[in-house]
Backbone as a chain_set.jsonl record, in Angstrom:
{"seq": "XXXXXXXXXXXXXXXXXXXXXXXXXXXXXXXXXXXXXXXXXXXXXXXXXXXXXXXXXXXXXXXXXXXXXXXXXXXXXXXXXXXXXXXXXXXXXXXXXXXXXXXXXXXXXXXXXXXXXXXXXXXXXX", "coords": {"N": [[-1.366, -24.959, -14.931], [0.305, -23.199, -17.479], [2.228, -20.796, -18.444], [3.219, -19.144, -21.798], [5.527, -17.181, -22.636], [5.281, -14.068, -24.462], [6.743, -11.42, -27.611], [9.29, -9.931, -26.655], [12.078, -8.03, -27.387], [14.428, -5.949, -28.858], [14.293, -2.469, -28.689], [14.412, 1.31, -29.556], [14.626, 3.967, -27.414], [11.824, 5.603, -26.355], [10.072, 4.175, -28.057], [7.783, 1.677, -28.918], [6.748, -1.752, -27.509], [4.688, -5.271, -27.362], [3.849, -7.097, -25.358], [2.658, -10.517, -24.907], [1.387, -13.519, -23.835], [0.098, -16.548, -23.047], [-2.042, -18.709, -21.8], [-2.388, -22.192, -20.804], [-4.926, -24.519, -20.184], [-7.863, -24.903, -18.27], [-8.246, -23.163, -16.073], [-8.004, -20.222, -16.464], [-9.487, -18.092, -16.603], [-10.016, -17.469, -13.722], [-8.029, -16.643, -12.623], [-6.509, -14.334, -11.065], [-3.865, -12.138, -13.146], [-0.157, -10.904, -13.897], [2.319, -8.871, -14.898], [5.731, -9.455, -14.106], [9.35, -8.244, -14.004], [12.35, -8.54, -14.227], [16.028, -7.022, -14.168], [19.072, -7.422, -15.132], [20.594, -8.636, -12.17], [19.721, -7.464, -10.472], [16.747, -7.66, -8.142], [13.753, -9.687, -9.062], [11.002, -7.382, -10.001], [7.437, -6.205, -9.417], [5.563, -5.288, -12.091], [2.695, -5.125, -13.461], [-0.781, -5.939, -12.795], [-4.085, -7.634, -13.285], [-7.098, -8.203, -12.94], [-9.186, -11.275, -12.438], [-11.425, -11.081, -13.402], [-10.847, -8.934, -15.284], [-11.552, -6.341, -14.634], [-10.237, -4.333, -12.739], [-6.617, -3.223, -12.469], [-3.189, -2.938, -12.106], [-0.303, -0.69, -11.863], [2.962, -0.503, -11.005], [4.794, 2.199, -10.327], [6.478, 3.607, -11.761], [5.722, 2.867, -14.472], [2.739, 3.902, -14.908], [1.134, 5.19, -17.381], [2.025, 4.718, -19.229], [2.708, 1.807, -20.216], [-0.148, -0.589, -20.539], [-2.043, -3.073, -19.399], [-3.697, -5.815, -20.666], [-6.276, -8.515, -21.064], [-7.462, -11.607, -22.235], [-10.01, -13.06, -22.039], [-11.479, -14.954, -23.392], [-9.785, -16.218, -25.132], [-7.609, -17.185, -23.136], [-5.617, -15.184, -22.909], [-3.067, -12.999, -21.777], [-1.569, -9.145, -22.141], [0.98, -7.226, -22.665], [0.668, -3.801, -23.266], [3.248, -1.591, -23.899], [4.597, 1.211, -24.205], [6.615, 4.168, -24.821], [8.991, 3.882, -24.412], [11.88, 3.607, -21.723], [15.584, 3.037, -21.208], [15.608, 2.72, -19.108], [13.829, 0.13, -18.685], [14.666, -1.816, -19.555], [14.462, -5.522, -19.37], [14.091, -9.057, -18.251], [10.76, -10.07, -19.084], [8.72, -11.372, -17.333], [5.435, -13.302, -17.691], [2.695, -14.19, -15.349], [0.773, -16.039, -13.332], [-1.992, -15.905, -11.01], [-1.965, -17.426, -7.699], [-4.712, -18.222, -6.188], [-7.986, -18.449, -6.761], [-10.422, -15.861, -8.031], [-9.362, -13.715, -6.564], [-8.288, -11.101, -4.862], [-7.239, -7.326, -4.766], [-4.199, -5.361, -4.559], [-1.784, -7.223, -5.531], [0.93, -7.314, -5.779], [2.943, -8.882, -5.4], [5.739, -11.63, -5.777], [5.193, -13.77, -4.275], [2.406, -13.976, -4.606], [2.092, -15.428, -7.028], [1.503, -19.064, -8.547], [2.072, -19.656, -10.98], [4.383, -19.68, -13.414], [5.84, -17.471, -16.854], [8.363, -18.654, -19.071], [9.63, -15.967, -19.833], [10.624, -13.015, -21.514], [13.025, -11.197, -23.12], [13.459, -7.69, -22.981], [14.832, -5.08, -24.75], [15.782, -1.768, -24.696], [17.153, 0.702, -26.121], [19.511, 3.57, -25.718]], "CA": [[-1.35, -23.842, -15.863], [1.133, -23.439, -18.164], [2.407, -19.618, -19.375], [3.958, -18.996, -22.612], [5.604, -15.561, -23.098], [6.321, -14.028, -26.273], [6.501, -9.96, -28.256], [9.955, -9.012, -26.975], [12.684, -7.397, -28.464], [15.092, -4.726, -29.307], [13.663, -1.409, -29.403], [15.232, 2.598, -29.164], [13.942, 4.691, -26.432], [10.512, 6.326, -27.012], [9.314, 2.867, -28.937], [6.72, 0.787, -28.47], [6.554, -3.101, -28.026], [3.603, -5.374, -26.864], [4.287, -8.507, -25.213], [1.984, -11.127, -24.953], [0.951, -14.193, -22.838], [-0.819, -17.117, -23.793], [-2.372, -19.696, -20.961], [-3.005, -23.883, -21.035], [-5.38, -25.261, -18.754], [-9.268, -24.42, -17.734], [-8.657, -22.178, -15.022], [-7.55, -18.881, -16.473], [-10.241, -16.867, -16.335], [-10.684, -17.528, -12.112], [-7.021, -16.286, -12.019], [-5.63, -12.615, -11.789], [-2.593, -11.886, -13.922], [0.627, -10.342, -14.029], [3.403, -8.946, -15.23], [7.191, -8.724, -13.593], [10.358, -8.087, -14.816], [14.023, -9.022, -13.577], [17.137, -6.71, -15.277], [20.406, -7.772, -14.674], [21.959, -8.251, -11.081], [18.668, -6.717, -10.053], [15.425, -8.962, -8.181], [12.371, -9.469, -9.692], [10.124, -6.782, -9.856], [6.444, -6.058, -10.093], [4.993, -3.934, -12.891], [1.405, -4.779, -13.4], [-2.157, -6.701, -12.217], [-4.637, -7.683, -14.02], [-8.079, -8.997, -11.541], [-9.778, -11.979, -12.786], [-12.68, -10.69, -14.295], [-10.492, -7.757, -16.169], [-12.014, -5.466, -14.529], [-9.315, -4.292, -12.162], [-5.766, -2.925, -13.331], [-2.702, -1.809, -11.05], [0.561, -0.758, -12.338], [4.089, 0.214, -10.576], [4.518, 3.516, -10.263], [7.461, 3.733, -13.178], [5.141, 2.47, -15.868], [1.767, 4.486, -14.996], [0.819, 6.016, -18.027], [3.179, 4.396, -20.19], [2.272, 0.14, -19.909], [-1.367, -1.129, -20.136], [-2.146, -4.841, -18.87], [-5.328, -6.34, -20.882], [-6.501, -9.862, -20.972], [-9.14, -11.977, -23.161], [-10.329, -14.352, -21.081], [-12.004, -16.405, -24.134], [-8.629, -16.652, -25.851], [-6.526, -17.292, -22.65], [-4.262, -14.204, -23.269], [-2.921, -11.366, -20.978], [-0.877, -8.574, -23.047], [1.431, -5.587, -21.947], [1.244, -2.824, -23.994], [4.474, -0.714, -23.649], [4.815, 2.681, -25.103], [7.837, 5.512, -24.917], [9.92, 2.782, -23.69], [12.731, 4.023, -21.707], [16.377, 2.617, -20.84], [15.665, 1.407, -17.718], [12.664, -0.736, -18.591], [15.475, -3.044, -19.829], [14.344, -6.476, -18.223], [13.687, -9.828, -18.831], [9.813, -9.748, -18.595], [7.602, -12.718, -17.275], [3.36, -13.271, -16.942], [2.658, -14.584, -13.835], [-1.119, -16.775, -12.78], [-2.264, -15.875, -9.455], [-1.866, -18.827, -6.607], [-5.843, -18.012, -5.56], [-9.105, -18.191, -7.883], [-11.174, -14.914, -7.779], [-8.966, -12.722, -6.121], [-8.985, -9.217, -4.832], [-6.323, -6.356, -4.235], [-3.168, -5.33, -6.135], [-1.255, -9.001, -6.042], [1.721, -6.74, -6.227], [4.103, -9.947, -4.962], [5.821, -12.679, -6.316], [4.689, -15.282, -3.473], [0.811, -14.38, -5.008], [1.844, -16.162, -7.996], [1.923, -19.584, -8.189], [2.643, -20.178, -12.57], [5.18, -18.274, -14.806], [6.117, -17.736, -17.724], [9.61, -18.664, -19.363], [10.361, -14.766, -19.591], [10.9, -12.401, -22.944], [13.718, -10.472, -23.138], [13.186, -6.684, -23.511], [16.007, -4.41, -24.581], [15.82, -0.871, -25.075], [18.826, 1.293, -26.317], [19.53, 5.318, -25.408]], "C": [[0.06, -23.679, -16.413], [1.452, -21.898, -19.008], [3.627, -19.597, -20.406], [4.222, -17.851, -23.316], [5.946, -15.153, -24.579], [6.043, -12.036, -26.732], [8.061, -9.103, -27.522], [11.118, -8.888, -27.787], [13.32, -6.337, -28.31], [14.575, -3.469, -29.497], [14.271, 0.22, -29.025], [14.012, 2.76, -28.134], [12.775, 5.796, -27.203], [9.654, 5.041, -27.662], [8.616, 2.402, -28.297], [6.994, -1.376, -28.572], [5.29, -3.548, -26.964], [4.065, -6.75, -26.784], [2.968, -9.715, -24.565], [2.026, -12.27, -23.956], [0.282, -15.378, -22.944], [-0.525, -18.335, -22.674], [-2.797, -20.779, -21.469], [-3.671, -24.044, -19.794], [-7.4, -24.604, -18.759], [-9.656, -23.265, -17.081], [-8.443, -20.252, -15.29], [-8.077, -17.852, -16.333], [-10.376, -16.911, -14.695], [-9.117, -16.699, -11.788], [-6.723, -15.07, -12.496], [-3.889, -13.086, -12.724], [-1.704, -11.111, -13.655], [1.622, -10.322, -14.652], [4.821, -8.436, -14.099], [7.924, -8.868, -14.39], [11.611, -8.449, -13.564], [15.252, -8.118, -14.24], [17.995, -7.24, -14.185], [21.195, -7.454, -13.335], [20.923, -7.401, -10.144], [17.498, -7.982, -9.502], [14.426, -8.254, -8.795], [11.53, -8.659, -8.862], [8.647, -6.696, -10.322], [6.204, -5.021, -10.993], [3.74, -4.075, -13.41], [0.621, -5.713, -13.552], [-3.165, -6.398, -13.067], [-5.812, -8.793, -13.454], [-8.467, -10.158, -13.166], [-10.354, -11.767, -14.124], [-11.855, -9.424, -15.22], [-10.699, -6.428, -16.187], [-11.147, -3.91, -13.631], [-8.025, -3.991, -12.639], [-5.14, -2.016, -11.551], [-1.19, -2.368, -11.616], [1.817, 0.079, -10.702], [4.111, 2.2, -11.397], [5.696, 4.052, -11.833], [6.592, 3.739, -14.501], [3.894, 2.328, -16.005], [1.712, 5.328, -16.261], [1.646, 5.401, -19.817], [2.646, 2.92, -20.754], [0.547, 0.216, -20.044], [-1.696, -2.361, -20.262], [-3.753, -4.515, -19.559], [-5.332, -7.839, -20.923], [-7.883, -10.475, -22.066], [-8.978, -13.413, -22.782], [-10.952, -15.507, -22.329], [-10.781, -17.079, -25.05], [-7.448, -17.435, -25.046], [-5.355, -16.299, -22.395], [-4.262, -13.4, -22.634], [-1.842, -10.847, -21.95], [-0.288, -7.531, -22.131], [1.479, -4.751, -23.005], [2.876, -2.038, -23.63], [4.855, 0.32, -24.106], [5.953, 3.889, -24.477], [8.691, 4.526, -23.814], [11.247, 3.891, -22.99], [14.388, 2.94, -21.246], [15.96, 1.439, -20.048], [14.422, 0.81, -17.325], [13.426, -1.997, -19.52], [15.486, -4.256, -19.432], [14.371, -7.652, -18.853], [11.916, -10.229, -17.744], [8.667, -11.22, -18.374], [6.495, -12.225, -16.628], [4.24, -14.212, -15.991], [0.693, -15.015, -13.46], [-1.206, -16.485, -11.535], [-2.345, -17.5, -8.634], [-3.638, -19.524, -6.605], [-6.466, -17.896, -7.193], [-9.992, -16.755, -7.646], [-10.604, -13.969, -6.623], [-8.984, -11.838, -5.93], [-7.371, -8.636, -4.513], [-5.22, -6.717, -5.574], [-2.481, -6.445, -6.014], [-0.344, -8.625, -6.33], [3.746, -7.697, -5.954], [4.247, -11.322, -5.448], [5.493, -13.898, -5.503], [3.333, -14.868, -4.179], [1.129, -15.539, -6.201], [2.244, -17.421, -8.084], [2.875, -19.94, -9.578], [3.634, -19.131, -12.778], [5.901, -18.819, -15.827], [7.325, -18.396, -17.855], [10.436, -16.943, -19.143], [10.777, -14.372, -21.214], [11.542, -11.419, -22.649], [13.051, -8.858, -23.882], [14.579, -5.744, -23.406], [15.761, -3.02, -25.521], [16.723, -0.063, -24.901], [17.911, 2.644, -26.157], [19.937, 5.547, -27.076]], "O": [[0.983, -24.073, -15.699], [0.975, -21.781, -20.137], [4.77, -19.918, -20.082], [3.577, -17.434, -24.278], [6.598, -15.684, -25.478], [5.16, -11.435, -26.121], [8.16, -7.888, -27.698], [11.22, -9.555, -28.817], [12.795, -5.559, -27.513], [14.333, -3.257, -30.685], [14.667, 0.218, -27.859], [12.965, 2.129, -27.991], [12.868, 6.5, -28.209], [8.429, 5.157, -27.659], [8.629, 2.565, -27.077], [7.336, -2.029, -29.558], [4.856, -2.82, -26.071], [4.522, -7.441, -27.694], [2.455, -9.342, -23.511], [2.816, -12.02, -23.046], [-0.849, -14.895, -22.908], [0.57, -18.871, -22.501], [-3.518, -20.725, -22.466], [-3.232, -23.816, -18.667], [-7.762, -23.747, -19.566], [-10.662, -22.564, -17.191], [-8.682, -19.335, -14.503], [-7.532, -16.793, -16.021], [-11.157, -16.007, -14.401], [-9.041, -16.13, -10.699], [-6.644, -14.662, -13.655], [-3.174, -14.087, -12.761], [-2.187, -10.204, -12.977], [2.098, -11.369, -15.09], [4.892, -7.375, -13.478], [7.664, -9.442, -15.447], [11.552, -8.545, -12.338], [15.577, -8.763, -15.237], [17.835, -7.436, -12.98], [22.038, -6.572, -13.168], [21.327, -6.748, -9.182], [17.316, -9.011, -10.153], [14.179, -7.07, -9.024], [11.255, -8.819, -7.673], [8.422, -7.041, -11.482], [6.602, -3.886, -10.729], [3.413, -3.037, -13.985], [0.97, -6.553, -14.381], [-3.312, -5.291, -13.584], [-5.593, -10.004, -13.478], [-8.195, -9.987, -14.354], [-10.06, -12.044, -15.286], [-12.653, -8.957, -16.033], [-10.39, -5.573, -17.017], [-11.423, -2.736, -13.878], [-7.975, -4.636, -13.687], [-5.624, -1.322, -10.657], [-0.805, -3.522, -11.804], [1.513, 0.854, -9.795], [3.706, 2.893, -12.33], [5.376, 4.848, -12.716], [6.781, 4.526, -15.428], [3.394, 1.421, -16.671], [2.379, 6.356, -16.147], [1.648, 5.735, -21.002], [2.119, 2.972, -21.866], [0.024, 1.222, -19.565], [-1.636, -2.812, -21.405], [-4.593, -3.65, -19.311], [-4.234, -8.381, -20.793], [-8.891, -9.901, -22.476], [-8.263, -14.383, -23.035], [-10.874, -16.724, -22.166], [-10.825, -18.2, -25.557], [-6.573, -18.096, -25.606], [-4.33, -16.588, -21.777], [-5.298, -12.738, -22.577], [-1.182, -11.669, -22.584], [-0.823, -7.059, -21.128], [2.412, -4.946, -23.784], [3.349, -2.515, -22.599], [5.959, 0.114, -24.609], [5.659, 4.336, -23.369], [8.849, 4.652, -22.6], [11.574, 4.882, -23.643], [14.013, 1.822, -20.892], [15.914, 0.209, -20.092], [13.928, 0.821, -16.197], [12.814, -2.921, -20.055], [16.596, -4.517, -18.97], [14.652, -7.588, -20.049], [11.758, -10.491, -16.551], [8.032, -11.831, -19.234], [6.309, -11.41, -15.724], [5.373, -14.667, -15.84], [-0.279, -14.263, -13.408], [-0.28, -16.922, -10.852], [-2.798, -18.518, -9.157], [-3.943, -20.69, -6.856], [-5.955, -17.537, -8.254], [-10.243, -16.801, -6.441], [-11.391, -13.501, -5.801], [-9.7, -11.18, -6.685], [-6.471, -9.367, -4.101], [-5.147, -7.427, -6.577], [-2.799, -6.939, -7.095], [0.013, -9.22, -7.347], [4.922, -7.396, -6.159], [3.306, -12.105, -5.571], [5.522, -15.002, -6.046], [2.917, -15.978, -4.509], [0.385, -16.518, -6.25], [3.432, -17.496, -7.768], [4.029, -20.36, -9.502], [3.633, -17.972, -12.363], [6.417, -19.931, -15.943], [7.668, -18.895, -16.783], [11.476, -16.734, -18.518], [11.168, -15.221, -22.015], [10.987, -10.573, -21.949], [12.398, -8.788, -24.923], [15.266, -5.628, -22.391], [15.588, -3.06, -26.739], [17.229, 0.094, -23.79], [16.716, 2.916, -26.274], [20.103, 6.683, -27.521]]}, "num_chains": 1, "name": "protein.A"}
């Protein structure tokens, strides 16, 4: 499997961006999804799951209400929404393929995953 990130960008605080995801290979629909992030001088963190089937959804507690993880399994694609962006969602943000096919629970760790992306810079100014 093969992830290829892409949608970030520069944006003020309060903004919106939507970063995207786009899988190679057969297996993508058997695999959950994710997104983490990394900022500077900081380890990679989780911020949100996305089960198999799409049915499933589990975010970090920072970017409840704010973020929403979707997927379209006939296209290959997982997406983050991102809305009222703040500062310190400053990261550089990579998908992530689950290790396992048909998975269960939140997958809230970077040993679940075995693919990832390259990573899309996100930078939001005060």
């Amino acid at each position: 499997v093969q992830l290829q990130a892409s949608g970030g960008g520069l944006v003020q605080a309060g903004g919106s961006l939507r970063l995207s995801c786009t899988a190679s290979g057969r297996t993508f629909g058997r695999q959950a999804m994710a997104w983490f992030r990394q900022a500077a001088g900081k380890e990679r963190e989780f911020v949100a799951h996305i089960s198999w089937s799409g049915e499933t959804t589990y975010y970090t507690d920072s970017v409840k209400g704010r973020f929403t993880i979707s997927r379209d399994n006939t296209r290959n694609t997982v997406d983050l929404q991102m809305n009222s962006l703040k500062p310190e969602d400053t990261a550089i943000y990579y998908c992530a393929a689950d290790v396992l096919y048909y998975s269960s629970g939140a997958r809230d760790k970077t040993g679940s995953y075995a693919y990832w992306g390259q990573g899309t810079q996100v930078t939001v100014s005060s």
